[in-house]
TORMAR-324101 format. One record per residue (C-alpha): x, y, z; residue in three letters. Coordinates in steps of 0.1 Angstrom, whole numbers, plus 2048, in hexadecimal, padded with zeros to 3 digits. Example, Ala and Ser with C-alpha at 12.3 -4.5 7.8 and 13.67 -1.06 7.14 Angstrom:
! residues 2
u: 87B; v: 7D3; w: 84E; resn: ALA
u: 889; v: 7F5; w: 847; resn: SER
//
This chain:
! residues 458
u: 76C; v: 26A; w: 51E; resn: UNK
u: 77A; v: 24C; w: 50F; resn: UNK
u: 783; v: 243; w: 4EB; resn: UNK
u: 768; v: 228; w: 4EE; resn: UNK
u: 74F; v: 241; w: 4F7; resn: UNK
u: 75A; v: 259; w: 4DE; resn: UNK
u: 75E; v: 23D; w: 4BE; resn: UNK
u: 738; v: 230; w: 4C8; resn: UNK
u: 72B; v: 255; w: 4CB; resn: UNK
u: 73C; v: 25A; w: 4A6; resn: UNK
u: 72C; v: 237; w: 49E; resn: UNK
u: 706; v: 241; w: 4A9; resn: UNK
u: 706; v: 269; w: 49B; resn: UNK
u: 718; v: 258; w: 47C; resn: UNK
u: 6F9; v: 23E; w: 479; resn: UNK
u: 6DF; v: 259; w: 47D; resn: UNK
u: 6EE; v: 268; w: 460; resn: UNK
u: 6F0; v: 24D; w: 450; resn: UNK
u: 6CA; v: 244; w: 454; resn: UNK
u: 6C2; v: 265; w: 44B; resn: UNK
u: 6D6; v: 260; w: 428; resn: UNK
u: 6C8; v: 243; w: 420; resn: UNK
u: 69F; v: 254; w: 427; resn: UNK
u: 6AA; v: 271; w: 40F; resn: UNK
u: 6B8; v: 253; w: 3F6; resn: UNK
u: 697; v: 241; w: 3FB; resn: UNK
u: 681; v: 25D; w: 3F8; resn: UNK
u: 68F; v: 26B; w: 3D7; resn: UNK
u: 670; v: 263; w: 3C7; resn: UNK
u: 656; v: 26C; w: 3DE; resn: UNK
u: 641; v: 28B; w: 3D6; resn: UNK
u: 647; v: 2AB; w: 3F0; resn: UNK
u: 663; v: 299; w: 403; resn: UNK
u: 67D; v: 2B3; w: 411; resn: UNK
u: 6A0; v: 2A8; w: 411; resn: UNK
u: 6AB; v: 2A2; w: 435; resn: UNK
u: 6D2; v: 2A9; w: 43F; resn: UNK
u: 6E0; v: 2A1; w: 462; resn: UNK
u: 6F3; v: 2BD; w: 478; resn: UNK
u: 709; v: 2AB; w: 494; resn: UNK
u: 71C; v: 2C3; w: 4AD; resn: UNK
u: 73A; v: 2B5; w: 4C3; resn: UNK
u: 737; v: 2AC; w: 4E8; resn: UNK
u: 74D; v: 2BA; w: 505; resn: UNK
u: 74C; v: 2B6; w: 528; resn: UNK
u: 75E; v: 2C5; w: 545; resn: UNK
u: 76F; v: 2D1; w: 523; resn: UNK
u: 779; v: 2AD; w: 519; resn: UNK
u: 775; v: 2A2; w: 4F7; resn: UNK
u: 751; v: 28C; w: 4FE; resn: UNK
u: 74D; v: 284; w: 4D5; resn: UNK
u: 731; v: 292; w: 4C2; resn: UNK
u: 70D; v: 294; w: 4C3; resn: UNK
u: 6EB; v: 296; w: 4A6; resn: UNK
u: 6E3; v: 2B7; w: 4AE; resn: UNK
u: 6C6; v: 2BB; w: 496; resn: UNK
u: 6B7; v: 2AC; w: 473; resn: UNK
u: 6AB; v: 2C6; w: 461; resn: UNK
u: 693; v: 2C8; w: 441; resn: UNK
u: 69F; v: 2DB; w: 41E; resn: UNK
u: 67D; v: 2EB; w: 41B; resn: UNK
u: 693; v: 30A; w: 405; resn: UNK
u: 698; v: 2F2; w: 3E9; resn: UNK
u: 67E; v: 2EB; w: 3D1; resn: UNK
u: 676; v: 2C7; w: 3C5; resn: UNK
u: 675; v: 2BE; w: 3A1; resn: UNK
u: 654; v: 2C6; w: 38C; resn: UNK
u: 646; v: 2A7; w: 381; resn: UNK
u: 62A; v: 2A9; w: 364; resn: UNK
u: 612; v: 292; w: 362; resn: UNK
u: 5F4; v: 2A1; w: 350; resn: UNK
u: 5DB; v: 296; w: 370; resn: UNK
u: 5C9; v: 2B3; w: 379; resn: UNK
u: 5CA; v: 2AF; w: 39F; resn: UNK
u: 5EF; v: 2AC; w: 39B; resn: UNK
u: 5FC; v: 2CE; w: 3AD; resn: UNK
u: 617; v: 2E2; w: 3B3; resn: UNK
u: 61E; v: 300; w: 3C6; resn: UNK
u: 635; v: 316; w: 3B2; resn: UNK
u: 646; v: 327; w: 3CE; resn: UNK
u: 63D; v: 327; w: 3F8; resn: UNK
u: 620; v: 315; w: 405; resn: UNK
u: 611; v: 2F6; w: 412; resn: UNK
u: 5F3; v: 2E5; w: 407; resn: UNK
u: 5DE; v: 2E3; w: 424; resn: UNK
u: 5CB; v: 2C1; w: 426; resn: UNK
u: 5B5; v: 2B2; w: 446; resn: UNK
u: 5BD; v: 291; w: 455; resn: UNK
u: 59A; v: 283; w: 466; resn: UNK
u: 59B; v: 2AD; w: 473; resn: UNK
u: 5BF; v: 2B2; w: 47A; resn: UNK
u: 5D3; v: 2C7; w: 464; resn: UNK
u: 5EC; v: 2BF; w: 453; resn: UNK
u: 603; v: 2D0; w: 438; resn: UNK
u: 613; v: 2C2; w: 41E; resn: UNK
u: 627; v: 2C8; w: 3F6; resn: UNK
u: 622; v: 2A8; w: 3E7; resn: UNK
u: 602; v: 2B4; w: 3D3; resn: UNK
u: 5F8; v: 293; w: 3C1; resn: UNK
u: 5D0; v: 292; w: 3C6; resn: UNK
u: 5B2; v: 287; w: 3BA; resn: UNK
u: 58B; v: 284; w: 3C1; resn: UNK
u: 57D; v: 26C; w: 3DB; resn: UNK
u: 566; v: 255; w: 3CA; resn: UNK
u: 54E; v: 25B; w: 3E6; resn: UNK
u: 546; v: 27E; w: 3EE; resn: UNK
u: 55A; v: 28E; w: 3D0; resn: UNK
u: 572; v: 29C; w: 3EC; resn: UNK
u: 598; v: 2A9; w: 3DC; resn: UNK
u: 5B1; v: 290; w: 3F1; resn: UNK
u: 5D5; v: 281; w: 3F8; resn: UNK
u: 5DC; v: 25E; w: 3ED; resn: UNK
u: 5D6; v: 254; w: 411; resn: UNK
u: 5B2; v: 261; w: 412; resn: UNK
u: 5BA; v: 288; w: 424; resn: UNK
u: 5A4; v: 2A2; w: 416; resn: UNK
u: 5B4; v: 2C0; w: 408; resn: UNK
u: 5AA; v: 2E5; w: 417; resn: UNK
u: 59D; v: 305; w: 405; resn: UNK
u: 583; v: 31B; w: 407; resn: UNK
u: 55E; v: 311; w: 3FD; resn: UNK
u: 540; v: 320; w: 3EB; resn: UNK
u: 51C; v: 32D; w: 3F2; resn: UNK
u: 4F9; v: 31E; w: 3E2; resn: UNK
u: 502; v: 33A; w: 3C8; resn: UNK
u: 521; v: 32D; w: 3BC; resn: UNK
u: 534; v: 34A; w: 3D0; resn: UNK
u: 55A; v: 343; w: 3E2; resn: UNK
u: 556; v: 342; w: 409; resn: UNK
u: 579; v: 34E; w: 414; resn: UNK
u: 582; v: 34D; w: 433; resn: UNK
u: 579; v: 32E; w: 43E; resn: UNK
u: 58D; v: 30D; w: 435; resn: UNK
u: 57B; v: 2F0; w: 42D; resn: UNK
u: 57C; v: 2CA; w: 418; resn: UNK
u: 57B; v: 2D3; w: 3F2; resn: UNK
u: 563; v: 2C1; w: 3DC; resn: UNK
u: 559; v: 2BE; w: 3BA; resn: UNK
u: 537; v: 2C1; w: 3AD; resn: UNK
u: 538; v: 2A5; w: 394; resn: UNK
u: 50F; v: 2AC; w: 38A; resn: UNK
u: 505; v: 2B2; w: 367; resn: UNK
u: 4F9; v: 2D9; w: 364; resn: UNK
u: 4DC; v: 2DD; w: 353; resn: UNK
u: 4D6; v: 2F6; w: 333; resn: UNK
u: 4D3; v: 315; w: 33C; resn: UNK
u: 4C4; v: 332; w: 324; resn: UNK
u: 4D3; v: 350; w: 317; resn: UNK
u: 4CB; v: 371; w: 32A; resn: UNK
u: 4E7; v: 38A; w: 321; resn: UNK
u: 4FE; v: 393; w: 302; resn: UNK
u: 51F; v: 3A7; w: 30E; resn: UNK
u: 521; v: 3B2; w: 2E7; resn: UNK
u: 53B; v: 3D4; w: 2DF; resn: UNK
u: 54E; v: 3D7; w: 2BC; resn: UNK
u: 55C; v: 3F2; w: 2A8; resn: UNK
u: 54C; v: 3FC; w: 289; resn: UNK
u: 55F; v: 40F; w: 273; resn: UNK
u: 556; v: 432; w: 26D; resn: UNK
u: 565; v: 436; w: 246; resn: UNK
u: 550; v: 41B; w: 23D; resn: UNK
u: 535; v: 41E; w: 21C; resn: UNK
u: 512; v: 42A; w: 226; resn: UNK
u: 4FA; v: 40D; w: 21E; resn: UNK
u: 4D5; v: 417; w: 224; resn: UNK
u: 4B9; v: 400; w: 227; resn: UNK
u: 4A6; v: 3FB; w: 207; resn: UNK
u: 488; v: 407; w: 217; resn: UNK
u: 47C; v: 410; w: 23A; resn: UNK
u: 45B; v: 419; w: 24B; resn: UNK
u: 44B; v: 423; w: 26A; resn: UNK
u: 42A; v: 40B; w: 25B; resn: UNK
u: 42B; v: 3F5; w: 244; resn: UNK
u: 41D; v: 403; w: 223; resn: UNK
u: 3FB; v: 3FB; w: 215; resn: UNK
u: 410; v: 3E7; w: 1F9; resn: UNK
u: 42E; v: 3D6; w: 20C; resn: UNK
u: 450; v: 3D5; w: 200; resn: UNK
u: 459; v: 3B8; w: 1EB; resn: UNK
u: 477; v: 3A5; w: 1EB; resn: UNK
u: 48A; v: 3B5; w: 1D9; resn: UNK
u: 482; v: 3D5; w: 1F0; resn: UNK
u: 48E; v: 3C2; w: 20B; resn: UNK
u: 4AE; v: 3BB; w: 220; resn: UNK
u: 4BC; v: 39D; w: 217; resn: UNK
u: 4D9; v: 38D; w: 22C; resn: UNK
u: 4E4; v: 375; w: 212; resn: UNK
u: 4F1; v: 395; w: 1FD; resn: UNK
u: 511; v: 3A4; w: 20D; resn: UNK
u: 50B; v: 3C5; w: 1F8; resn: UNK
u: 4EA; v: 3CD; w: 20F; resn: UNK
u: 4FF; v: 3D2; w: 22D; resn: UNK
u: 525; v: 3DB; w: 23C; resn: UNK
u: 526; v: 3C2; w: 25B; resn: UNK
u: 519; v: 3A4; w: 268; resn: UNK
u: 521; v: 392; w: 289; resn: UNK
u: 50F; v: 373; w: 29A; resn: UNK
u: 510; v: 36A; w: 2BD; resn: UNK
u: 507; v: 344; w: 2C9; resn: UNK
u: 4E6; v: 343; w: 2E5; resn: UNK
u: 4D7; v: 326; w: 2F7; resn: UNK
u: 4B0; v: 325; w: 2FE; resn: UNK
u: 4A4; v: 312; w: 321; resn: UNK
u: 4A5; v: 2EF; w: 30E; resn: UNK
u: 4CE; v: 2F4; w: 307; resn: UNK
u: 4C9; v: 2FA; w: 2E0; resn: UNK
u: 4DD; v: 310; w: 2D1; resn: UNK
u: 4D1; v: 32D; w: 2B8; resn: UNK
u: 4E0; v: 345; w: 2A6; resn: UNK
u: 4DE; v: 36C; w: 2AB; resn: UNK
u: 4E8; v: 380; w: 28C; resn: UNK
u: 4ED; v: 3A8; w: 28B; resn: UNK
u: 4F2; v: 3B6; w: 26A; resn: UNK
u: 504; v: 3DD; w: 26B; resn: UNK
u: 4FB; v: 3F6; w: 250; resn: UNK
u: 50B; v: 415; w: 250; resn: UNK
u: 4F0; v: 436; w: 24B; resn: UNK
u: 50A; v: 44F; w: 24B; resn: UNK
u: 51B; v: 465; w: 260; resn: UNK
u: 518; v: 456; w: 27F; resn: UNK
u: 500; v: 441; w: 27C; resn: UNK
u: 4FA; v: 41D; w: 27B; resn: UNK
u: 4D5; v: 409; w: 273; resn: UNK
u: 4DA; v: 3E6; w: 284; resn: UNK
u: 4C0; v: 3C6; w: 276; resn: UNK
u: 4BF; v: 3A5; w: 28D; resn: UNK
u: 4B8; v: 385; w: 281; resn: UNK
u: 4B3; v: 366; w: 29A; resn: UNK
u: 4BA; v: 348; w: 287; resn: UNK
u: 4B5; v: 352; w: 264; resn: UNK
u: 496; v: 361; w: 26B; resn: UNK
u: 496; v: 389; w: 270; resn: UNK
u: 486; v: 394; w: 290; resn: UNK
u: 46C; v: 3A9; w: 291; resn: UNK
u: 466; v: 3CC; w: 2A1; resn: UNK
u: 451; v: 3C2; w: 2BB; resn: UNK
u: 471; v: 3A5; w: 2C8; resn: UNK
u: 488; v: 3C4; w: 2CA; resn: UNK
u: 486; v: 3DD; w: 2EA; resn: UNK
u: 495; v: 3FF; w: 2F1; resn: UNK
u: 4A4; v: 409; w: 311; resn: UNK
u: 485; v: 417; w: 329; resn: UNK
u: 470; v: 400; w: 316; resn: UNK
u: 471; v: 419; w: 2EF; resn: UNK
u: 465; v: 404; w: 2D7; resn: UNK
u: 476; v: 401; w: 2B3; resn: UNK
u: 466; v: 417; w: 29B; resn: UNK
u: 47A; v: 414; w: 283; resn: UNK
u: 46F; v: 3F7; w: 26B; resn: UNK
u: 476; v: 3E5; w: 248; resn: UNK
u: 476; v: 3C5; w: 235; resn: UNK
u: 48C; v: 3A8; w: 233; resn: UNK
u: 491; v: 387; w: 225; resn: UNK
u: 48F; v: 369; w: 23A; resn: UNK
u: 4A8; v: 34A; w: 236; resn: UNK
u: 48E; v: 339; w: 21D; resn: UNK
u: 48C; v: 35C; w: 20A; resn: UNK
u: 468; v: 368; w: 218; resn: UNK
u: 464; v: 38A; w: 21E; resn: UNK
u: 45F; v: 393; w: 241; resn: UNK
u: 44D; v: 3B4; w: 247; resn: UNK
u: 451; v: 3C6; w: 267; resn: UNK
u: 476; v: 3C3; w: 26D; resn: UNK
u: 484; v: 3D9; w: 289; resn: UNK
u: 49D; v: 3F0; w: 281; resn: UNK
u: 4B7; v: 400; w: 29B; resn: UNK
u: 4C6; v: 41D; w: 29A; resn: UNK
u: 4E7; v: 422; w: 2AA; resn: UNK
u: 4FC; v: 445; w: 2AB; resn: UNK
u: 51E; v: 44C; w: 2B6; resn: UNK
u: 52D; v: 46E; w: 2C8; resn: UNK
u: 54A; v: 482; w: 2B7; resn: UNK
u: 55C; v: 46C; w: 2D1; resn: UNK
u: 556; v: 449; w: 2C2; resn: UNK
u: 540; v: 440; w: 2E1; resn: UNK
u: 521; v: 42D; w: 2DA; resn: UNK
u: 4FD; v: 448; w: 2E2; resn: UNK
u: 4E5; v: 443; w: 2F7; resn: UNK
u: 4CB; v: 42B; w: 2E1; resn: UNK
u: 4B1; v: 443; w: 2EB; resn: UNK
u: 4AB; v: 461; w: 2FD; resn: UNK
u: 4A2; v: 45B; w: 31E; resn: UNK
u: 485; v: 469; w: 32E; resn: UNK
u: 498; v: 475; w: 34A; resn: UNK
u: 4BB; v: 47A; w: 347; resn: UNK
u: 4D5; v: 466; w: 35D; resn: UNK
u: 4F0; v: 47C; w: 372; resn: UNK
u: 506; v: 467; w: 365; resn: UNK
u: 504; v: 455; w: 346; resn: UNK
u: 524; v: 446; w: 332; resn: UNK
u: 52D; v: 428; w: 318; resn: UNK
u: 547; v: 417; w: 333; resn: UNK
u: 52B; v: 408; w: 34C; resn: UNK
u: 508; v: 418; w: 33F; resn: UNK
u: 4FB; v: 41C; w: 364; resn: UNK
u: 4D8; v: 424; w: 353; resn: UNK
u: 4DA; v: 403; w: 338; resn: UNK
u: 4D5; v: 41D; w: 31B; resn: UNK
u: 4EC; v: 409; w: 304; resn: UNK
u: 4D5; v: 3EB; w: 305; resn: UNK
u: 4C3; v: 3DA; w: 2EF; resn: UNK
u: 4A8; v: 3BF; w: 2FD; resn: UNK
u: 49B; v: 39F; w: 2E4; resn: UNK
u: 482; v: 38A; w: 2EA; resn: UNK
u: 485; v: 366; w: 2D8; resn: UNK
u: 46A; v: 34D; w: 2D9; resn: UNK
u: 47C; v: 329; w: 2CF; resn: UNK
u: 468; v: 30B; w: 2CA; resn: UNK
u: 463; v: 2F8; w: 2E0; resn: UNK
u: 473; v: 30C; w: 301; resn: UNK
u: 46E; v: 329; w: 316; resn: UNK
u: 46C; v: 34C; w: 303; resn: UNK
u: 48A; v: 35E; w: 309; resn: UNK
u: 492; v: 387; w: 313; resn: UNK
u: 4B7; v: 388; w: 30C; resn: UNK
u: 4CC; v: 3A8; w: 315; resn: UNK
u: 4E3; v: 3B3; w: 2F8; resn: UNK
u: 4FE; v: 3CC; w: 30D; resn: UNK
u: 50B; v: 3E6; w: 2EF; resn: UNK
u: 51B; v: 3F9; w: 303; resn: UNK
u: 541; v: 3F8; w: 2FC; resn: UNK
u: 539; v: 3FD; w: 2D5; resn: UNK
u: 54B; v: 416; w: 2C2; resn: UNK
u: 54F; v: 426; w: 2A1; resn: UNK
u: 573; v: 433; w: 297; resn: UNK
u: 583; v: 431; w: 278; resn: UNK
u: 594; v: 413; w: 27C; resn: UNK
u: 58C; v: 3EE; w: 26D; resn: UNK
u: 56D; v: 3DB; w: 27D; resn: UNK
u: 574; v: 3C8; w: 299; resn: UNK
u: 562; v: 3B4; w: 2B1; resn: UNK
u: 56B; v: 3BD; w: 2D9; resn: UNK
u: 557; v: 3A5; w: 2ED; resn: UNK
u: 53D; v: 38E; w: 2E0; resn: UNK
u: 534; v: 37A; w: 302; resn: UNK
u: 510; v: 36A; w: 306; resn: UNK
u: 50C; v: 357; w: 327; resn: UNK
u: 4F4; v: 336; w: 327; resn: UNK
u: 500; v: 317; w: 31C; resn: UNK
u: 4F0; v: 2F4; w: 310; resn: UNK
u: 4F0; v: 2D8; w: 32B; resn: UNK
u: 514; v: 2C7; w: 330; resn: UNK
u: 51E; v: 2A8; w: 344; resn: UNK
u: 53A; v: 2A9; w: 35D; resn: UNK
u: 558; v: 2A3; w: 34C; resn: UNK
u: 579; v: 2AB; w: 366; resn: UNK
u: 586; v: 2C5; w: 37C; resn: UNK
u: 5A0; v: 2E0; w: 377; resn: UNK
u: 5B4; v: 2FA; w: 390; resn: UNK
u: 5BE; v: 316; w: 387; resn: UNK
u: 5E4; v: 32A; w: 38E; resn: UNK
u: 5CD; v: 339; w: 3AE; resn: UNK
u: 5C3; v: 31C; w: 3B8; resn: UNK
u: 5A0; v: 31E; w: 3AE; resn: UNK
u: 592; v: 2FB; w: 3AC; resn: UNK
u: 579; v: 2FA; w: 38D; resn: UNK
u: 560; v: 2DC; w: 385; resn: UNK
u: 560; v: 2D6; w: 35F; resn: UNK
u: 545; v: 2CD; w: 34A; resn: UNK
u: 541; v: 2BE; w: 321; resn: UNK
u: 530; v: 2E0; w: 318; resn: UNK
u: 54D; v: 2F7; w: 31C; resn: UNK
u: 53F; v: 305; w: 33A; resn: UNK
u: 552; v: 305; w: 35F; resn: UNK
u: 546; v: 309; w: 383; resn: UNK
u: 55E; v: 317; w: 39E; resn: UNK
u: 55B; v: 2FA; w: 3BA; resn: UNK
u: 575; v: 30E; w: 3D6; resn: UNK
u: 594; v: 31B; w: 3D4; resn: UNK
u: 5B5; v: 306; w: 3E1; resn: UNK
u: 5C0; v: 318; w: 401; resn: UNK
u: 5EA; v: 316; w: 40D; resn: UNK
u: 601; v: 31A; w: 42B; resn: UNK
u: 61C; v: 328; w: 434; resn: UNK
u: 630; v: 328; w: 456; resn: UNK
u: 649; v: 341; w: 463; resn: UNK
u: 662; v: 327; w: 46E; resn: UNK
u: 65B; v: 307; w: 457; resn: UNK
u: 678; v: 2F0; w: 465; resn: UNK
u: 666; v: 2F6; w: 485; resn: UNK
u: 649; v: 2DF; w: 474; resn: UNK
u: 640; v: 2BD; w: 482; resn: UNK
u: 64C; v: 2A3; w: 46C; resn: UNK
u: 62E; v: 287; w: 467; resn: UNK
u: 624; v: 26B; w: 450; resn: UNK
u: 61F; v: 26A; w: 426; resn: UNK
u: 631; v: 289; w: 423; resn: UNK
u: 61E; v: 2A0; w: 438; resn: UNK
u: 628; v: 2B8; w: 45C; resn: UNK
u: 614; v: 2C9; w: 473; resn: UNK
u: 614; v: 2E9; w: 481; resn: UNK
u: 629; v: 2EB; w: 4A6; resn: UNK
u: 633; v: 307; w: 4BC; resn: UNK
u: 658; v: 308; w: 4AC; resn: UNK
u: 647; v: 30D; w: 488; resn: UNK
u: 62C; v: 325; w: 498; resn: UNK
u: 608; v: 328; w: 48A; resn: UNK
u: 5FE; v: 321; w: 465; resn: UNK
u: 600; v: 343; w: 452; resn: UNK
u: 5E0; v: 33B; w: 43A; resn: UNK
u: 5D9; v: 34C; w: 417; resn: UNK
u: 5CF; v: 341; w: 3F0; resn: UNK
u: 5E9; v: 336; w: 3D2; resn: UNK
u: 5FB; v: 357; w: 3C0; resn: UNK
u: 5ED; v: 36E; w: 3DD; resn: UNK
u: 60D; v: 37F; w: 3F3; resn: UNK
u: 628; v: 36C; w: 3F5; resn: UNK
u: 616; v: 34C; w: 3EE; resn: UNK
u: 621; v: 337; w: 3CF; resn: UNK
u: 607; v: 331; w: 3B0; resn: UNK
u: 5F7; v: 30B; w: 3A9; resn: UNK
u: 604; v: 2FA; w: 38B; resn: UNK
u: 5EE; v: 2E0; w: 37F; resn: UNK
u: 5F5; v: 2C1; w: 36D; resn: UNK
u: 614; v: 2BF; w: 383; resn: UNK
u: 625; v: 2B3; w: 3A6; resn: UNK
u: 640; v: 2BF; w: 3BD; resn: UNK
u: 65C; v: 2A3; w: 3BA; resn: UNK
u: 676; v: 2A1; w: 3DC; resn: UNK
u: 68F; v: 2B7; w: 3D7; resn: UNK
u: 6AB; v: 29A; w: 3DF; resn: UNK
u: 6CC; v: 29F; w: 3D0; resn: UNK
u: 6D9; v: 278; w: 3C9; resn: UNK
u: 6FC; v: 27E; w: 3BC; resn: UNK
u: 6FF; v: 294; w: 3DF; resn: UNK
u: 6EE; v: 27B; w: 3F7; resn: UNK
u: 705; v: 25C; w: 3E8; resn: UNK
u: 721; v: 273; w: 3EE; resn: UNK
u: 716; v: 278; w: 411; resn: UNK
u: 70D; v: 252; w: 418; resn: UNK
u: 735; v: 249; w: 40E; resn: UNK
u: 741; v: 263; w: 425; resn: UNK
u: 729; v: 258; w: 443; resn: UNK
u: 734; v: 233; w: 43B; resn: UNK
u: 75C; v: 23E; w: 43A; resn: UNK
u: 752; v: 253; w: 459; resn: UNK
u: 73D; v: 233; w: 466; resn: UNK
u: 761; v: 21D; w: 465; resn: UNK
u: 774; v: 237; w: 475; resn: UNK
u: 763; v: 237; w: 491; resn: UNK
u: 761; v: 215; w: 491; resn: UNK
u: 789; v: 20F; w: 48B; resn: UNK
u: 78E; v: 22E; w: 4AE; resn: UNK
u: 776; v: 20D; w: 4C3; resn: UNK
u: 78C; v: 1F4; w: 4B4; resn: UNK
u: 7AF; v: 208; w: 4BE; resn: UNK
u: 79D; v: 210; w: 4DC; resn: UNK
u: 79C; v: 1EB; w: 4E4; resn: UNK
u: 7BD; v: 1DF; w: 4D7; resn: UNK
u: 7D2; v: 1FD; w: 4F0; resn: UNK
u: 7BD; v: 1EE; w: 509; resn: UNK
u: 7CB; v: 1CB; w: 506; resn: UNK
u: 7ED; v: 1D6; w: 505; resn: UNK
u: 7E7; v: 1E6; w: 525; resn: UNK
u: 7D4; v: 1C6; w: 537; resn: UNK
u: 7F2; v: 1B1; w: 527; resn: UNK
u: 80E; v: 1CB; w: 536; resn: UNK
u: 800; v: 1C7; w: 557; resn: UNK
//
């Protein structure tokens, strides 16, 4: 082959690299972009020297881009393999440039260019559908109040503790009731060893305020008073597991200093072991009974609360992770579920991509759960538009799972996947293309010049 042909292959592969520099240079700042590098290979034929030859451009997808933080909380990044997975009018497409946000129309999760990011769904009852890839959305509805039904309560009382007794308990009240100074009064801290409030919300949203107050009876024992709001609760608001009533009864003072007679009393004993008893002894025994689950609810207490205004309430008070050793008080778990009403306030994902719906009350619903991709031969992916590829035969078929699952790399929020372009190294590379550019272009020219000699000789 000629030098001509030769200097004006070195002149085209030379330009193609040079294009290709000059994308990665462009693209520094584009979220997800891959730097792209140029692979040339040299021509022979009938094992002449024929010049060289773009054999392939091929994508860094090794190299990760630059975290960028931002705050936004559709602003995502995959902290290790993956691709989001988004749909383009039902075609999809996979992508790392994780900058998102709702549409303004259907509350859809998309791309800058409208594509609607994939995950996996949920039921009527708020439950993940996985499985099954679909557009995520966010419920951006106000949730309504919802009431108080169950008290995960467990603490440890300590055993070495000072017995306190009541000042006077009673099975019925006597013919001449106690007065108040016979009575339990929360405002003195002598008249009992504990005290611990947890918050509840009625069907209107209001909160009100449960109160136990722990006196220790000795030994193993432990007499527990319940006051709702400042007011103590009767016998008759308190229930038993299998439906016992409280027997056990006294006098208290309410938060304006009356005497309330009739006061329910519980009684709570502890095994040799620290466990929290049974609170009463069942009619029939369980085959298995034990303070970690309670299969037969004998560590439960049931109230009933009738706040103005709102539906009565029946609220479940779980004891049964309670202890008594003989070390300090401390509280375990003091969890009430209901909430007041709240107004949609954001959205949040979590590191497994679970996509949450926030609200002003404190309270979050799970909306779906961000699905990824992975491919077992990504520079075999498709290259497309706004940062994106498709699946092809060379990449073979998306390999499908959920953030921080296998080898799958966990969501960070707040925070997008740069381009991993290196710009000292690719305007290093566009002065040797250029130098490399003029070569070939001086071989053309010499080319030329030997060929006038020649025509002149002749």
């Amino acid at each position: 082959m000629s030098m001509f042909s030769i200097g004006l292959s070195g002149l085209s592969s030379t330009q193609k690299a040079l294009e290709v520099t000059s994308n990665n240079i462009a693209n520094a700042g584009t979220a997800g972009y891959k730097t792209t590098s140029t692979e040339f290979s040299a021509l022979y034929s009938g094992g002449q020297h024929s010049g060289v030859n773009v054999s392939a451009t091929s994508e860094n997808f090794e190299k990760a881009g630059n975290l960028v933080g931002t705050g936004q909380s559709l602003d995502l990044a995959i902290t290790g393999k993956g691709f989001f997975i988004i749909s383009e009018n039902g075609r999809l497409a996979y992508t790392q440039a994780g900058q998102f946000k709702m549409d303004g129309s259907d509350r859809s999760i998309v791309t800058n260019n409208g594509d609607k990011l994939q995950g996996y769904g949920i039921d009527d009852q708020g439950n993940l559908v996985p499985g099954i890839l679909t557009d995520l959305k966010v419920e951006a509805g106000n949730i309504p109040a919802k009431a108080t039904t169950n008290i995960n309560f467990s603490l440890n009382l300590n055993s070495g503790t000072d017995t306190i007794n009541h000042k006077l308990t009673y099975a019925v009240l006597p013919a001449t009731p106690p007065t108040a100074a016979q009575s339990f009064d929360p405002k003195d801290g002598s008249s009992f060893n504990y005290s611990q409030s947890s918050e509840v919300f009625d069907s209107l949203g209001n909160s009100h305020t449960l109160t136990q107050y722990f006196n220790h009876a000795g030994g193993n024992q432990w007499d527990v008073v319940y006051y709702m709001d400042g007011k103590p609760m009767l016998s008759t608001a308190l229930g038993l597991p299998e439906n016992t009533a409280v027997t056990n009864l006294t006098s208290a003072l309410d938060d304006t200093g009356a005497v309330v007679h009739n006061v329910g009393v519980v009684r709570m004993s502890f095994g040799t072991n620290g466990q929290l008893s049974p609170l009463v002894t069942p009619a029939t025994v369980p085959a298995e009974d034990n303070n970690v689950a309670d299969p037969a609810g004998l560590r439960e207490i049931t109230l009933a609360f009738n706040p103005t205004g709102a539906n009565g309430m029946s609220i479940k008070l779980d004891l049964v992770k309670t202890t008594q050793f003989g070390s300090a008080f401390g509280l375990y778990q003091n969890k009430a579920d209901g909430y007041t009403s709240g107004e949609f306030s954001g959205v949040a994902v979590a590191e497994d991509g679970g996509v949450y719906a926030t609200f002003s009350n404190g309270e979050v619903k799970l909306q779906g759960q961000i699905a990824l991709a992975n491919f077992a031969n990504p520079q075999g992916l498709e290259t497309a538009n706004n940062t994106t590829w498709y699946a092809s035969q060379k990449s073979g078929e998306a390999l499908i799972g959920t953030p921080s699952a296998g080898s799958f790399g966990a969501i960070l929020a707040g925070s997008y996947m740069g381009s991993n372009v290196d710009i000292s190294k690719q305007l290093v590379d566009l002065m040797s293309f250029q130098q490399s550019y003029q070569a070939n272009a001086k071989t053309i020219s010499t080319a030329d010049e030997m060929m006038q000699v020649l025509f002149n000789a002749v």
